[in-house]
Every structure is written in C-alpha cells, then in structure tokens.
C-alpha positions as CSV (number, residue, x, y, z in Angstrom):
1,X,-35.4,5.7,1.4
2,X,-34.3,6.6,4.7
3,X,-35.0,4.2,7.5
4,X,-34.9,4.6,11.6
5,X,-32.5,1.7,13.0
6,X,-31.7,1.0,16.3
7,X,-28.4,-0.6,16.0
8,X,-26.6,-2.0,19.3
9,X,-25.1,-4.8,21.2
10,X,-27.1,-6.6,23.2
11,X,-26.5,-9.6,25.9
12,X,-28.2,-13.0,25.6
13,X,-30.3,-11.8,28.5
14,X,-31.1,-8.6,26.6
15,X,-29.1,-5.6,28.1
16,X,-27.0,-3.1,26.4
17,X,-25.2,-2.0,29.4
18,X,-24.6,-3.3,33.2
19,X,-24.8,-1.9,36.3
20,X,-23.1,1.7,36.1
21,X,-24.0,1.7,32.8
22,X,-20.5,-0.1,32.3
23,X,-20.0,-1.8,28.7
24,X,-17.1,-3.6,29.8
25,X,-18.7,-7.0,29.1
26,X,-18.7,-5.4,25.3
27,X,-14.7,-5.1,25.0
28,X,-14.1,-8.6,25.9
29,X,-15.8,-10.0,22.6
30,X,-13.7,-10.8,19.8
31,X,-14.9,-9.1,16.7
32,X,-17.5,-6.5,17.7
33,X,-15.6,-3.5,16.7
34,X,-15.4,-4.7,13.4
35,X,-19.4,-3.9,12.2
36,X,-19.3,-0.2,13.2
37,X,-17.5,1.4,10.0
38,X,-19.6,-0.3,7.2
39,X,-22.4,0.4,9.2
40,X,-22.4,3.6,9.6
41,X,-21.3,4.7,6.3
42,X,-24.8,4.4,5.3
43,X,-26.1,6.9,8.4
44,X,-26.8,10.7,7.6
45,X,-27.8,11.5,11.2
46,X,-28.4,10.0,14.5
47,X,-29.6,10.4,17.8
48,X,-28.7,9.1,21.3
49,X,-29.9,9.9,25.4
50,X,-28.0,11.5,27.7
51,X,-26.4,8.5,29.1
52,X,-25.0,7.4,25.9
53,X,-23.2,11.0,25.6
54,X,-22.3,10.9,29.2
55,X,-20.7,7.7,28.8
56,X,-18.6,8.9,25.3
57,X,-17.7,11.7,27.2
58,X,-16.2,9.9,30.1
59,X,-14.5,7.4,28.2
60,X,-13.3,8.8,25.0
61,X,-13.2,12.3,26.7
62,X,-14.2,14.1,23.0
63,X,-14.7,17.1,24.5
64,X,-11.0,17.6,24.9
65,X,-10.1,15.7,21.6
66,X,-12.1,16.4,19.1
67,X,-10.8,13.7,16.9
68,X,-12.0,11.5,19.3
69,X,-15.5,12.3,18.0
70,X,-14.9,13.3,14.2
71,X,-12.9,10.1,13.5
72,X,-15.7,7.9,13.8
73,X,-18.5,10.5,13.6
74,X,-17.3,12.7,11.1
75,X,-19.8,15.8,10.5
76,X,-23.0,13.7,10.3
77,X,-25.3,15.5,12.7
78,X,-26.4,14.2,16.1
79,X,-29.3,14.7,18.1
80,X,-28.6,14.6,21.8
81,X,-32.0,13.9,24.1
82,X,-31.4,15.5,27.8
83,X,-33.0,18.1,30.4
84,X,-29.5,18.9,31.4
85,X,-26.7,20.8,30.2
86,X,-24.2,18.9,29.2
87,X,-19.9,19.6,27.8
88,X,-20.2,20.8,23.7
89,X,-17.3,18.6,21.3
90,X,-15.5,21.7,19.8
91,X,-16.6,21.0,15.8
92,X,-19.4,18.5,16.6
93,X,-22.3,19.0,15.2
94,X,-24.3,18.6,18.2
95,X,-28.0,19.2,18.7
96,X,-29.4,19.1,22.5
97,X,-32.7,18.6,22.5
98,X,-35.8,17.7,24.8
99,X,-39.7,16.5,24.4
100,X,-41.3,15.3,21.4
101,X,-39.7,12.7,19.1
102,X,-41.6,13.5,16.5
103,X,-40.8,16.9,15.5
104,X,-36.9,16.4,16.0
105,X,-37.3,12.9,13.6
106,X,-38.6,15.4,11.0
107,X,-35.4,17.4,11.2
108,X,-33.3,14.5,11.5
109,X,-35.2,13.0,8.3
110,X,-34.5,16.5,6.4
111,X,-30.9,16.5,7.5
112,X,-30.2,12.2,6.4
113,X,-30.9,13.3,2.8
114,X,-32.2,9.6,2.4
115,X,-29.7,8.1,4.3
116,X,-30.4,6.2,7.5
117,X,-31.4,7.7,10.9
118,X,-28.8,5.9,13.6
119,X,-30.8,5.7,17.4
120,X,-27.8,5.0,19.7
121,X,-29.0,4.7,22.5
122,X,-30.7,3.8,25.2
123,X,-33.0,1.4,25.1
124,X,-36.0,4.0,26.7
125,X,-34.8,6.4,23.5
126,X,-35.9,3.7,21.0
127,X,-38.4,2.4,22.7
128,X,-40.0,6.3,22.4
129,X,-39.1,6.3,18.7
130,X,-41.2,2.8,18.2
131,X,-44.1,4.3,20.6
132,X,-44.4,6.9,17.7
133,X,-44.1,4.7,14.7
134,X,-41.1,5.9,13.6
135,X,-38.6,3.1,14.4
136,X,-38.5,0.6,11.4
137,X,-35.3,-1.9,12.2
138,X,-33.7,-2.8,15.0
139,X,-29.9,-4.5,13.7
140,X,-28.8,-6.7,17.2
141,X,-25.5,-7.7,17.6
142,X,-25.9,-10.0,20.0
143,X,-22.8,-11.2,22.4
144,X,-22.3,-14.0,24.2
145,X,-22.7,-12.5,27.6
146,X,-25.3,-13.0,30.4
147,X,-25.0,-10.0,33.0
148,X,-28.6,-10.9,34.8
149,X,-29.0,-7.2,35.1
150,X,-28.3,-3.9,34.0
151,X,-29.9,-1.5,30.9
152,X,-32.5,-3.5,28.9
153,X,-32.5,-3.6,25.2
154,X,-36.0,-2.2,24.5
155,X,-38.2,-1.8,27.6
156,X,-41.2,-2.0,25.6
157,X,-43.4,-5.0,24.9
158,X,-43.4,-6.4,21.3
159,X,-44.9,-9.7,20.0
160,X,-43.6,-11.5,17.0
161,X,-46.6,-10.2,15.1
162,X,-44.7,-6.8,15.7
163,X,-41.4,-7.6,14.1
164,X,-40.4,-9.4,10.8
165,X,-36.6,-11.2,11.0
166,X,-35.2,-10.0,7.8
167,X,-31.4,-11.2,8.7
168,X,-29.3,-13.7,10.3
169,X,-25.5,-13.8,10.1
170,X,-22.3,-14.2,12.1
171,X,-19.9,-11.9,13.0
172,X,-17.1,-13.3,14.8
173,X,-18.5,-14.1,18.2
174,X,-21.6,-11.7,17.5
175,X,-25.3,-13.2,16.1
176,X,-26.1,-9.7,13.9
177,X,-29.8,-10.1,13.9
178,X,-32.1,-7.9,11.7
179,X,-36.1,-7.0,12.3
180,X,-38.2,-4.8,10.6
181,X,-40.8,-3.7,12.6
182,X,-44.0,-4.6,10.8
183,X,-46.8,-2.9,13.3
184,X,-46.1,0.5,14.9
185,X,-48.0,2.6,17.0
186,X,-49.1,5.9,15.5
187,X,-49.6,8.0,18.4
C-alpha cells in the first residue's frame, strides 16, 4: 500500500535549513548520506517546493548534468510545486505544478504503483499535504545541530494525540525517528 512520507533532516531545534536556506550544518554530520539509497528504493514518485528545486539546481547544477539528477533520481517522477518558471533537467521527468494538493496526490498515487509518495520538501509543502489528510509518516533524521533559526520542520501544530512513534534507531550521529500520523484533517 502506498504511503505519503515526509522524509528529511531536521535540527534538535527543528529546522531543515538555515538562514539562506543553506544545509551546510547537514554536510558536517557523519553518516547522513548513508539512509538516502535504501530509502528511496522503496519511492515511485515524489514531490518537493520550489525552494527545494532551486537549491538542487544551484548546488548540483542538474540542469547542465543530467546525471546529476538521474543518478540518484532515476526516472521516478517528480512533482515540482511553484508559480514560477523554473530551468527543465534534460530527461527528468519533471512535473511543475501549482494549487491543489489533492488532485496532483491522485496523480502521484496513480504514477507510485503502490510504492511510496516521497515529500521533499519544505516544511510548508508537508505541512499542506497533512492539512488534507494525505500525509501518513513523517521519517526524521534528526542531527545534532541547534541553528536557533532558519526553515522549520513542519509549521503546523500537532499534538501527540496526532502522531504515533512507530520507530526509533540510530544512524551514525543521526536519531531516524518514525511517526504515523494517526488524526488528519480531511479538508
């Protein structure tokens, strides 16, 4: 059964990015790279902001690599959420969208084939995705970082009577933290 995950990094303090959306603080803990592959071999499409993109296309410049995307991509699809235009990845499969969640979680749904459904990024992103009732985990890897400000985890407000821990573990320096989320809105 197909399931909507946010998976990300995340701070003690509870940001995903600092200021300038940099993710330097990221690259400085041992062992985080290490989670991605297994991870997302289980993802048949996934969706992220126009930050998120922004920032892949300034760092891993894709756009004039390719390989840079389909290495760790490879032709799963991904839903890109922006009202601007932004650079196409030659041989991506790349869907800009904008509006409604719900009808492009449909499509996405269709297109995992009962895989999982992958929400990147930001925090406002899955935060929309909950707001609907369609986010069911969120999988925090959580570093041992404070930055004290920056891009929150999940600006939205849930109570422990909204989310079930359903795993614990270590991963190198990294506390991988798993909740399903057990009440949703249905909006």
């Amino acid at each position: 059964m197909t399931k909507t995950q946010y998976y990300t990094a995340t701070t003690l303090d509870g940001y995903i990015a600092g200021p300038g959306d940099s993710l330097d603080w990221l690259f400085t803990v041992e062992g985080g790279a290490d989670e991605f592959a297994p991870y997302f071999a289980d993802v048949g499409a996934f969706a992220m902001g126009a930050s998120t993109y922004e920032w892949i296309l300034r760092h891993d410049r894709p756009h004039e690599d390719p390989e840079k995307w389909t290495g760790p991509y490879g032709s799963v699809p991904c839903w890109v959420f922006t009202h601007r235009e932004l650079p196409v990845i030659p041989g991506a499969d790349i869907r800009f969208v904008r509006g409604d969640v719900r009808p492009v979680h449909a499509e996405m749904t269709e297109a995992a084939a009962g895989r999982n459904i992958w929400i990147v990024g930001g925090g406002e992103l899955a935060g929309t995705f909950a707001d609907h009732g369609l986010l069911d985990e969120l999988l925090l890897s959580v570093a041992p970082v404070f930055l004290t400000e920056g891009a929150p985890l999940l600006p939205r407000r849930l109570l422990s009577e909204d989310l079930r821990l359903t795993g614990v573990r270590q991963a190198s320096q990294f506390a991988v933290l798993t909740y399903e989320l057990v009440r949703q809105a249905t909006s």
